[in-house]
C-alpha positions as CSV (number, residue, x, y, z in Angstrom):
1,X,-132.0,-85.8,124.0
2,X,-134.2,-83.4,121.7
3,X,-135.2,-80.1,124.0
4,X,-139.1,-80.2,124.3
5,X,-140.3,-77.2,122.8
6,X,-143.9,-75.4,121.9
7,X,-143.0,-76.9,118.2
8,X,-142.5,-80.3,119.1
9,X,-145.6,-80.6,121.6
10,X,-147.9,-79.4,119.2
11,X,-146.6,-81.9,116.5
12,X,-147.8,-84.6,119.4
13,X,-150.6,-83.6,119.7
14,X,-151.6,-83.7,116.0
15,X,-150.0,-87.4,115.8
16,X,-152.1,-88.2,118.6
17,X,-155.2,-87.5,116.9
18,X,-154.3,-88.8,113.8
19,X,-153.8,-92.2,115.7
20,X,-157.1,-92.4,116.7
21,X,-158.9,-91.0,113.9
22,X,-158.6,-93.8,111.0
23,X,-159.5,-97.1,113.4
24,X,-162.6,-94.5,114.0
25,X,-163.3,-94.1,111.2
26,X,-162.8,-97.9,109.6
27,X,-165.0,-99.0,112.6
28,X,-167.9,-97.2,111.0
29,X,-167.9,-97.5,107.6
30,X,-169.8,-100.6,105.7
31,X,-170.0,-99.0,102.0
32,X,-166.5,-98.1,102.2
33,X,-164.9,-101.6,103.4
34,X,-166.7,-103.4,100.8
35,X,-166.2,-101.1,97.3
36,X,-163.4,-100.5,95.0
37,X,-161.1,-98.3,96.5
38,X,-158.3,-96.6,95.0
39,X,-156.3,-94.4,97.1
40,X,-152.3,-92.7,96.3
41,X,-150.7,-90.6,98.7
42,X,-151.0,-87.8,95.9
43,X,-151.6,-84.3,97.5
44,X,-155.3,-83.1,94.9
45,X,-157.7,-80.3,94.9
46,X,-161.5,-80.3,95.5
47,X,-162.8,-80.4,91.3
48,X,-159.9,-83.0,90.3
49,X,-161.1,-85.7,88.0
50,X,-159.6,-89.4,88.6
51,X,-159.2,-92.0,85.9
52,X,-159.8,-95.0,86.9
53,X,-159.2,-98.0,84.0
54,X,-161.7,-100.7,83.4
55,X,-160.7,-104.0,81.9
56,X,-161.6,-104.8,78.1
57,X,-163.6,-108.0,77.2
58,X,-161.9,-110.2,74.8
59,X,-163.0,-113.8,73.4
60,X,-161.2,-117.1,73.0
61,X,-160.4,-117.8,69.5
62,X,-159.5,-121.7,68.3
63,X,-156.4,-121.5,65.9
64,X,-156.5,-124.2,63.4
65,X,-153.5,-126.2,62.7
66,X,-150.9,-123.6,60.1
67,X,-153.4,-121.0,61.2
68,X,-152.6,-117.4,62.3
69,X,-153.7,-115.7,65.2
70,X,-156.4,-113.4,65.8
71,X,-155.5,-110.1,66.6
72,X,-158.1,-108.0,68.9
73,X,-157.8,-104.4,69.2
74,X,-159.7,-104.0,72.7
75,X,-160.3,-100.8,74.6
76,X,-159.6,-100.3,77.8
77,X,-162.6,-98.9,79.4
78,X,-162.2,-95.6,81.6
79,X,-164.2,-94.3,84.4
80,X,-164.0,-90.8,85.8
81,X,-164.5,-89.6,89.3
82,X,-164.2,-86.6,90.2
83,X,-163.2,-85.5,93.6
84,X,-166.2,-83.2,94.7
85,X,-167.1,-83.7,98.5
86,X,-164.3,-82.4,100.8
87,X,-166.2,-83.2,103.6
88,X,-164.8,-81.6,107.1
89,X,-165.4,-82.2,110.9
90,X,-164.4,-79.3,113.1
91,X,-164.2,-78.8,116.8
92,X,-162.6,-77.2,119.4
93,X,-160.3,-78.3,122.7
94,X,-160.2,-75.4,125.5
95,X,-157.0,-77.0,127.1
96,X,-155.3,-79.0,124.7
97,X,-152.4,-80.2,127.0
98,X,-154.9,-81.9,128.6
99,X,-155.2,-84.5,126.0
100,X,-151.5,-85.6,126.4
101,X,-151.9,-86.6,129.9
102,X,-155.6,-88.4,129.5
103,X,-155.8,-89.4,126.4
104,X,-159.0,-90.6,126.9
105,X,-160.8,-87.0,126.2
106,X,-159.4,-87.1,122.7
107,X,-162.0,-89.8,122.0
108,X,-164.5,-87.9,123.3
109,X,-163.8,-85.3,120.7
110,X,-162.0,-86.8,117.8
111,X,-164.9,-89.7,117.1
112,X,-167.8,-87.8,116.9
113,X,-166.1,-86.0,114.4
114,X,-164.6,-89.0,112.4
115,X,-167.9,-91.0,112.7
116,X,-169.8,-87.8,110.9
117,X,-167.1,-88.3,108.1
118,X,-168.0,-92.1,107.7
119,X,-172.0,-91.3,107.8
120,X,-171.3,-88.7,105.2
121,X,-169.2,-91.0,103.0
122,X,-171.7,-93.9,103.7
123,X,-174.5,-91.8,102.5
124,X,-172.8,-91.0,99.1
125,X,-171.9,-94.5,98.3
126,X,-175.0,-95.6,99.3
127,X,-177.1,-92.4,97.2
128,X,-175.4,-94.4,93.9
129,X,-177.8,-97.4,93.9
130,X,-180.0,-95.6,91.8
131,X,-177.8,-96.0,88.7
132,X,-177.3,-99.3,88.2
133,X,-179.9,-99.5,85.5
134,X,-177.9,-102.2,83.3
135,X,-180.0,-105.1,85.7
136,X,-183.7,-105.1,86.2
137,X,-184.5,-103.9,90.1
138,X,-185.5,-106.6,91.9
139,X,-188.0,-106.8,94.9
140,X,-191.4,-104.3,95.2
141,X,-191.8,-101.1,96.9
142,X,-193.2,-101.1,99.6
143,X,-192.9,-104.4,100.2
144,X,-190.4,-107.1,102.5
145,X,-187.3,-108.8,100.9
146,X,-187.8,-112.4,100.3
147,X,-185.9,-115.1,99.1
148,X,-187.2,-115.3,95.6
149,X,-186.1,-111.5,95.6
150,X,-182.7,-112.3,96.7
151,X,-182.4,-114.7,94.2
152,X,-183.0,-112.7,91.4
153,X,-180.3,-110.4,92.1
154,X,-177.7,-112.9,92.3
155,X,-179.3,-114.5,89.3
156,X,-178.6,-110.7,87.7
157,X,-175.2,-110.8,88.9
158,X,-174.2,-114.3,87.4
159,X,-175.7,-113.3,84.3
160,X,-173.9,-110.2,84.1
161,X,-170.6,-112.4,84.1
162,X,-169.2,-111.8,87.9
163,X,-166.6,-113.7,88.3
164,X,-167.9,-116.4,90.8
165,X,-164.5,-116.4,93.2
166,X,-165.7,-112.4,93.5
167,X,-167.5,-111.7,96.8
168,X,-170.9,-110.3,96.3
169,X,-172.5,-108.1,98.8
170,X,-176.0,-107.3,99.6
171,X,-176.4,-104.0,101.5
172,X,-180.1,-103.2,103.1
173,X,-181.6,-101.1,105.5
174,X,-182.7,-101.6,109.1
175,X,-186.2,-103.3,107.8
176,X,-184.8,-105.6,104.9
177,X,-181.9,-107.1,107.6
178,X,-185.4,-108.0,109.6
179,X,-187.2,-109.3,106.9
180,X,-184.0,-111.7,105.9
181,X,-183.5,-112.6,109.7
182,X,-187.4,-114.3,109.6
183,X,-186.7,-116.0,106.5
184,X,-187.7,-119.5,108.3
185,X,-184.9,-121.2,105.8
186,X,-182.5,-119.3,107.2
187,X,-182.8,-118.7,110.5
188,X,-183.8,-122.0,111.6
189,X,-180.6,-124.6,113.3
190,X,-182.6,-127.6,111.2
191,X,-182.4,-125.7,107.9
192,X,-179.8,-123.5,108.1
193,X,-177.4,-125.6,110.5
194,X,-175.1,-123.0,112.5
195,X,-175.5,-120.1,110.3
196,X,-179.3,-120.2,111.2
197,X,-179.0,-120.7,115.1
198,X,-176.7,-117.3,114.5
199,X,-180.0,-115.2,112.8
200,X,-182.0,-116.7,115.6
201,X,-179.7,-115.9,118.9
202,X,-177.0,-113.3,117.4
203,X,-179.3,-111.3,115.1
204,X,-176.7,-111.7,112.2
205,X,-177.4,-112.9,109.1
206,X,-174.0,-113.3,107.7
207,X,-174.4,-115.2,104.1
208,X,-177.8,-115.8,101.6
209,X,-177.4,-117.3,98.3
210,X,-174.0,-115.9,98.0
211,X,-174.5,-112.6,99.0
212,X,-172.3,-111.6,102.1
213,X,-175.2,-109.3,103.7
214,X,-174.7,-105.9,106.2
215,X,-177.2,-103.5,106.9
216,X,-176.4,-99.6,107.0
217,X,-178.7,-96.8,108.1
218,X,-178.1,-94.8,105.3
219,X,-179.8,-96.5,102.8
220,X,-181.7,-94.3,100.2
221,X,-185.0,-94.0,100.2
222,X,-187.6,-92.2,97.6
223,X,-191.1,-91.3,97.6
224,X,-193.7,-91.7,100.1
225,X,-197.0,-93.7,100.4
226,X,-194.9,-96.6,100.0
227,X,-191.6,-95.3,100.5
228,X,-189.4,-97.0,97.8
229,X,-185.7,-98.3,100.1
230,X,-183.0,-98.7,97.4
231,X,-180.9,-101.9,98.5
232,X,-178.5,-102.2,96.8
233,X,-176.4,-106.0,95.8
234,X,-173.3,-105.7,93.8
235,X,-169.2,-106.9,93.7
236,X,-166.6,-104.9,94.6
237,X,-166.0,-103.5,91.2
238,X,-169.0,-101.7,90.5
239,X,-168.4,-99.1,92.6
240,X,-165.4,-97.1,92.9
241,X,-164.1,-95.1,95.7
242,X,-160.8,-92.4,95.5
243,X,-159.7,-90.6,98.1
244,X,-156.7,-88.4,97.7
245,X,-154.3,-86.6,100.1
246,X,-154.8,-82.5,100.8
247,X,-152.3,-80.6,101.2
248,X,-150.1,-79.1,103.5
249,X,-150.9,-75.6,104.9
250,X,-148.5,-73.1,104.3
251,X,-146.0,-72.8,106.5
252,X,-145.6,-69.8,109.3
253,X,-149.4,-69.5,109.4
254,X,-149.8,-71.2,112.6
255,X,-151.2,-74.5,111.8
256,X,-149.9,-77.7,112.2
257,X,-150.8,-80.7,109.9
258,X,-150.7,-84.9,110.1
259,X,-152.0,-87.6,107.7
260,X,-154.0,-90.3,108.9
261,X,-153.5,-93.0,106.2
262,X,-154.6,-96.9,106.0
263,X,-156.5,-99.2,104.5
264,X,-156.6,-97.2,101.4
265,X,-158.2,-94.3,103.4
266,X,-156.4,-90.9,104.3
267,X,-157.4,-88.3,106.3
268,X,-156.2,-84.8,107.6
269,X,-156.5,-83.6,110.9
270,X,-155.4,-79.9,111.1
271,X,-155.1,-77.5,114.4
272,X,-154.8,-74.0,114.9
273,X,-154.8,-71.7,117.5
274,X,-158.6,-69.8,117.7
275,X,-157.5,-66.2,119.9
276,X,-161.3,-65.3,119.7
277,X,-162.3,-68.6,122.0
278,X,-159.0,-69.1,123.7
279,X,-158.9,-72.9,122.2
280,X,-157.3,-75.4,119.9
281,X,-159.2,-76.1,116.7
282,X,-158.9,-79.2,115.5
283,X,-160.4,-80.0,111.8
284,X,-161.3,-83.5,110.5
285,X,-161.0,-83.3,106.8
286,X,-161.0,-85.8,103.4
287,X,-160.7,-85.5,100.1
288,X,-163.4,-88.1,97.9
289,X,-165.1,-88.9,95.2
290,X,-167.1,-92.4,94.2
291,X,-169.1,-93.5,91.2
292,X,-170.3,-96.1,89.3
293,X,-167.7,-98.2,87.7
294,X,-169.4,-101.5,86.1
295,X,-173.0,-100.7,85.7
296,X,-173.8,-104.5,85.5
297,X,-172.2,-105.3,88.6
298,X,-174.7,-104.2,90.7
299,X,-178.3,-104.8,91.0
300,X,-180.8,-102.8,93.3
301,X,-183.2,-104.7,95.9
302,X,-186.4,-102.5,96.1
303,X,-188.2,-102.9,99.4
């Protein structure tokens, strides 16, 4: 049987967090279940630029009988990202050994902190829906979504050649998921069937004309005297999300390190010993970067 030691307990601890951080964090993300995500457990530095390929288009050609093929020379498309937000959640634990026998407190401390990370990654995601500009916007500022609206941005979408076994989102903010939910086609049981009698008793709208819809509170919004809200409708392609691993600290400077990693997310929750508080420090950290991938695959909703 391994002797317990000072070593070994801290290395608990640190597991322990990192056990509770990434179901935290998963819980409250939208953006970041629905995009393009590309994560490799690859330690990367804040300023790296990712590569991430894009599919060529090619075309059908008929071959005549004793004909030769024709030979295509497509390129293969390439989108950077570059890892600039290494966004961080710190706080601090005055009696740490605390957390081992109720583990309960760690929740108390670890998902404020991990929910902060998801609102910030939510936000950045969300901040791209200005440049899709290969679609027309849809909808009027100022002005409630309707179902002509909604239809014009999956119109966009089909148009721009999305594939139609692709799921297609439509992400809005607290006052477009309203404005759907009163849509009397859809939230009526002798319209809608079951899916209505849900918008009328559960509040949820689940599906429109294709569009799998969610609401977030971080939708971006411009202007003022009417406030333009930037919806945003796309497939998982057009926007891209890469998250990469951090590294290690060094070893013999007191801190002791554990990965969080599923889903294609990875975090790193570091402690450390704070002498001038008399505490444990306990830092929330990720490494990400997201852009714009297929500019046609996503249309904004203005509202």
């Amino acid at each position: 049987m391994a002797a317990i030691t000072s070593t070994n307990v801290a290395n608990a601890i640190v597991k322990l967090v990192a056990v509770d951080a990434l179901p935290a964090l998963m819980g409250n993300l939208v953006m970041g279940n629905l995009v393009n995500r590309d994560f490799e457990p690859t330690m990367a530095q804040a300023g790296d630029t990712v590569n991430v390929p894009i599919p060529p288009t090619m075309v059908a050609n008929n071959i005549a009988e004793g004909g030769t093929v024709t030979t295509q020379n497509p390129n293969l498309g390439n989108a950077q990202i570059v890892l600039n937000t290494h966004a961080e959640a710190t706080f601090q634990i005055p009696d740490v050994t605390k957390v081992l026998a109720v583990p309960d407190l760690l929740s108390l401390y670890m998902k404020p902190a991990v929910v902060a990370l998801a609102e910030r990654i939510e936000s950045d995601l969300l901040a791209l829906a200005s440049q899709f500009t290969a679609n027309n916007p849809v909808g009027t500022a100022g002005a409630p979504i309707t179902e002509a609206v909604i239809d014009s941005a999956e119109t966009a979408l089909f148009q721009a050649k999305v594939a139609a076994t692709e799921p297609k989102y439509l992400v809005v903010d607290a006052n477009g998921y309203s404005a759907l939910r009163q849509i009397p086609r859809f939230s009526e049981y002798q319209t809608a069937g079951e899916a209505g009698l849900r918008a009328l008793v559960d509040g949820t709208v689940g599906k429109i004309k294709d569009f799998y819809v969610f609401r977030s509170q971080f939708v971006a919004k411009t202007g003022s005297g009417p406030v333009t809200t930037h919806n945003l409708a796309f497939a998982r392609n057009a926007i891209g999300l890469v998250v990469r691993r951090l590294p290690m600290p060094l070893l013999g400077t007191g801190a002791v390190a554990e990965f969080a990693e599923a889903g294609n997310f990875g975090l790193r929750i570091l402690m450390t010993y704070q002498p001038n508080t008399l505490a444990q420090q306990f830092t929330v950290d990720v490494l990400y970067g997201c852009a714009v991938l297929r500019n046609n695959h996503g249309v904004q909703v203005r509202s």
